[in-house]
C-alpha positions in Angstrom: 18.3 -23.7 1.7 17.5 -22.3 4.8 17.1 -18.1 4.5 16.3 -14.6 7.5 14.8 -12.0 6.0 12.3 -8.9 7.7 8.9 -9.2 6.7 6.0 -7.0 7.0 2.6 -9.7 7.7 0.3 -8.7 4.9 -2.6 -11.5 5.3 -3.1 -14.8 6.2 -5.4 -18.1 5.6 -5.6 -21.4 7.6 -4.4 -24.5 5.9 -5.4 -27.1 8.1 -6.7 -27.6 11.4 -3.0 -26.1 13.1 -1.3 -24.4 10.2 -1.9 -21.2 8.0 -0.3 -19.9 4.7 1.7 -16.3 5.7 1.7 -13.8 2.7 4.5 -11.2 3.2 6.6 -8.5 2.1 10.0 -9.6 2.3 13.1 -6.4 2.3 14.9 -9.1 0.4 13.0 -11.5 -2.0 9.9 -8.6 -2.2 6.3 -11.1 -1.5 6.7 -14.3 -0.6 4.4 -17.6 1.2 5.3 -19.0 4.2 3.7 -22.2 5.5 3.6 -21.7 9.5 2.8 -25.5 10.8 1.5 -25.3 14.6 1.2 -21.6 13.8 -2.9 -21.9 14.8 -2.2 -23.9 18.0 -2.7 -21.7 21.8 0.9 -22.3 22.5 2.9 -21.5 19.0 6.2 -21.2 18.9 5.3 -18.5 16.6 3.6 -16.1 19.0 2.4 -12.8 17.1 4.5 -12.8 14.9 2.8 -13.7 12.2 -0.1 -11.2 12.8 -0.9 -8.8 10.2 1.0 -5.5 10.2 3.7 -6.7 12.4 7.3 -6.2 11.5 9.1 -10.1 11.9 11.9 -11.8 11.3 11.7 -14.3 9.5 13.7 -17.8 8.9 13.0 -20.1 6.3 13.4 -23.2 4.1 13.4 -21.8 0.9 11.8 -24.6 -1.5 13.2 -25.0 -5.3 9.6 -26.7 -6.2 6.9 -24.6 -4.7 5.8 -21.0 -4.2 5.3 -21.7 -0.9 8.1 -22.1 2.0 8.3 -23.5 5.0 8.5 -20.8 8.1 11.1 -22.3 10.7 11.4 -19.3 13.1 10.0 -16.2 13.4 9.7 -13.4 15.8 8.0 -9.8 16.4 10.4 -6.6 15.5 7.6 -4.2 15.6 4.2 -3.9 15.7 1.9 -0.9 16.1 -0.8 -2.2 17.1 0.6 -2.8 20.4 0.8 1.4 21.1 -1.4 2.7 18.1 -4.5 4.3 18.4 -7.9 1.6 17.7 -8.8 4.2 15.2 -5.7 4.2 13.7 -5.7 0.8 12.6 -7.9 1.1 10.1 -5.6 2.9 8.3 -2.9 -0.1 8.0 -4.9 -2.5 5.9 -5.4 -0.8 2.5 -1.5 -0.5 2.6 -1.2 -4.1 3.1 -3.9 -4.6 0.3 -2.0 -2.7 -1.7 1.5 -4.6 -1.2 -0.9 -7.8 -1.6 -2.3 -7.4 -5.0 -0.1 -4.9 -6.8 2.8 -6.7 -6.7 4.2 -10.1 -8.0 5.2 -13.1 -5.7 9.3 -13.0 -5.2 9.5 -9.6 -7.3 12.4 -7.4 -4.6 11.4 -3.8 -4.3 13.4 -2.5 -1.3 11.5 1.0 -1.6 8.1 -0.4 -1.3 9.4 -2.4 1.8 10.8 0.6 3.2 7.6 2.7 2.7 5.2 0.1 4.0 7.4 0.1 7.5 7.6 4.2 7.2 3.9 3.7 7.1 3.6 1.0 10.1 5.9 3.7 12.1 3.9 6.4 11.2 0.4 5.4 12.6 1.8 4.4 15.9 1.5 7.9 17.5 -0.2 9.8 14.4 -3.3 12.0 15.4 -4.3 12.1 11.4 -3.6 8.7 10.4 -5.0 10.0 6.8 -1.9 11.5 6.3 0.5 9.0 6.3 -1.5 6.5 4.1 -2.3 9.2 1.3 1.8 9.1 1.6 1.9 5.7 1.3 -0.5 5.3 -1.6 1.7 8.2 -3.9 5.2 6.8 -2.9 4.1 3.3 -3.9 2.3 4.5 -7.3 5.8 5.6 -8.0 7.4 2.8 -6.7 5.1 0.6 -9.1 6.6 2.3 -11.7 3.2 5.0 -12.6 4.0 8.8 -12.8 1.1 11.1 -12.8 1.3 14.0 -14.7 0.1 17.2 -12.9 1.7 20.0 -14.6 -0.1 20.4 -18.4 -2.9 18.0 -20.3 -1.8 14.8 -21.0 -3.2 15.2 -24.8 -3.2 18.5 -26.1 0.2 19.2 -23.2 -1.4 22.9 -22.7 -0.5 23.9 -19.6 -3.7 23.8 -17.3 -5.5 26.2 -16.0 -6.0 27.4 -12.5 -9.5 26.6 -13.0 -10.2 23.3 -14.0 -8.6 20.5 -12.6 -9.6 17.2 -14.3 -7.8 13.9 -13.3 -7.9 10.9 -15.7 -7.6 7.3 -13.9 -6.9 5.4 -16.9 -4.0 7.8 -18.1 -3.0 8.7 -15.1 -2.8 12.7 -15.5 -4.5 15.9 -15.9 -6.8 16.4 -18.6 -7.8 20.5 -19.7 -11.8 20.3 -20.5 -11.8 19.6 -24.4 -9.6 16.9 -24.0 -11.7 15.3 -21.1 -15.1 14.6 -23.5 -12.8 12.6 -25.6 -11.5 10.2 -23.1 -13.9 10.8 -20.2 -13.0 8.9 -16.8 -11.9 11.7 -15.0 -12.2 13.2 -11.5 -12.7 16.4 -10.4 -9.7 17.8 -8.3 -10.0 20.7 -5.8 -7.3 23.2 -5.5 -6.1 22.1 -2.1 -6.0 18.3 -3.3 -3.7 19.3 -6.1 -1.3 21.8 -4.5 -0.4 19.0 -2.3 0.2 16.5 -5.4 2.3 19.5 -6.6 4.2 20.3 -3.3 4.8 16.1 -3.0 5.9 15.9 -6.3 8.7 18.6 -5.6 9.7 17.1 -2.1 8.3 14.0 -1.4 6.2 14.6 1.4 2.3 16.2 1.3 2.1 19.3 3.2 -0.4 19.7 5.8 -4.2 19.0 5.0 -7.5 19.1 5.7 -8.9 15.1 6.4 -11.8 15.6 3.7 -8.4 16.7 1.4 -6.5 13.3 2.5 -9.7 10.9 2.3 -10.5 12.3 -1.3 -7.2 11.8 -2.4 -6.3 8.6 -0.9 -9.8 7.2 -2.9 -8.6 9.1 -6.1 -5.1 7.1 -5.8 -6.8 4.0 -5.0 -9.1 4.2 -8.4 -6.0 4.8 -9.9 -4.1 2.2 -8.8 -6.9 0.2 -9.5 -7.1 1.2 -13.2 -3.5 -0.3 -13.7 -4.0 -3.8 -11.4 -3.6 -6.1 -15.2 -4.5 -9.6 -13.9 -4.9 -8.3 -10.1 -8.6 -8.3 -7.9 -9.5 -5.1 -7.3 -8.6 -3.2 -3.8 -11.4 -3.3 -1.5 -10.4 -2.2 1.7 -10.2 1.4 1.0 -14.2 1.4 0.6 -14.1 0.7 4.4 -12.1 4.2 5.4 -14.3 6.9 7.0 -15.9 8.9 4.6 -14.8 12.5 6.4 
């Protein structure tokens, strides 16, 4: 059956000597395989779009047998790296990590689509790239279907104080102090880094910050998200974002 849908490029790996396997983010069918015959050749009928990051359209023979289907078009919709800032870039690939190993193969979700592109959109012109992708990282923990819980202890349910913010990975909440020796694996918040989970949480969008603020938090929402990969490698790009 032959099938169009956009994809975003998440990674790919060579096959043979002129062909690669594309992993992708469908809007429709959620990750899919693509075999891309010729793909590697200098004059493709493919072209770029099958780089990661880029926004394509796909067509395809959708197989009934395999995991893997055969790419018979495809072409570029958008793709930042053609406008975006070098050091921007960076930026794009824990996203596509993310969308790689946190989700199933041929498992729709339209809202983790739609974020990755808000994303790809975002770091075209964005002079705090940080931004965006600590966005990215709390929409899709929600999208995933993991709600952190900011507003009291996740065991005793006191509400917490100004003063100590505790964040367990494994829970995926606050903690108050007492509560934290018992379950341990937790993360010392500052005040700035939680205000913005709080003003997110009540609009869907993270007020301005300081970059040390966005890098700590994007790490802390990578651990997490790491914490609740069952079955799934670890993330490993995020390790590879500046420190400061």
């Amino acid at each position: 059956m032959i099938q169009r849908t956009e994809a975003i490029i998440l990674k790919t790996q060579n096959w043979s000597e002129s062909s690669r396997i594309i992993h992708a983010f469908t809007r429709k069918f959620g990750r899919m395989k693509f075999m891309a015959k010729g793909v590697r050749r200098t004059k493709s009928k493919f072209g770029a779009a099958f780089d990661p990051g880029t926004l394509s359209q796909v067509v395809f023979y959708r197989s009934i047998r395999s995991e893997i289907h055969t790419a018979s078009e495809a072409s570029v919709v958008f793709y930042p790296g053609q406008t975006c800032r070098t050091e921007n870039l960076c930026f794009l690939a824990p996203a596509l990590e993310v969308a790689y190993r946190a989700t199933d193969l041929e498992s729709p979700n339209l809202a983790l689509f739609n974020n990755l592109l808000v994303l790809l959109k975002a770091l075209e012109n964005s002079p705090g790239p940080q931004h965006p992708l600590a966005e990215f990282c709390l929409a899709s923990i929600n999208n995933l279907g993991y709600h952190p819980v900011l507003d009291r202890c996740l065991d005793c349910r006191k509400p917490i104080s100004e003063e100590q913010f505790l964040f367990s990975l494994s829970l995926g909440g606050l903690l108050c102090p007492g509560c934290c020796k018992k379950h341990g694996e937790s993360v010392a918040l500052t005040r700035p880094v939680l205000k913005g989970l709080d003003f997110w949480q009540q609009h869907d969008y993270l007020p301005p910050m300081e970059t040390a603020d966005s890098l700590f938090l994007i790490r802390l929402l990578a651990e997490f998200i790491n914490h609740h990969l069952s079955g799934h490698s670890r993330l490993v790009s995020f390790k590879y974002l500046p420190r400061d």
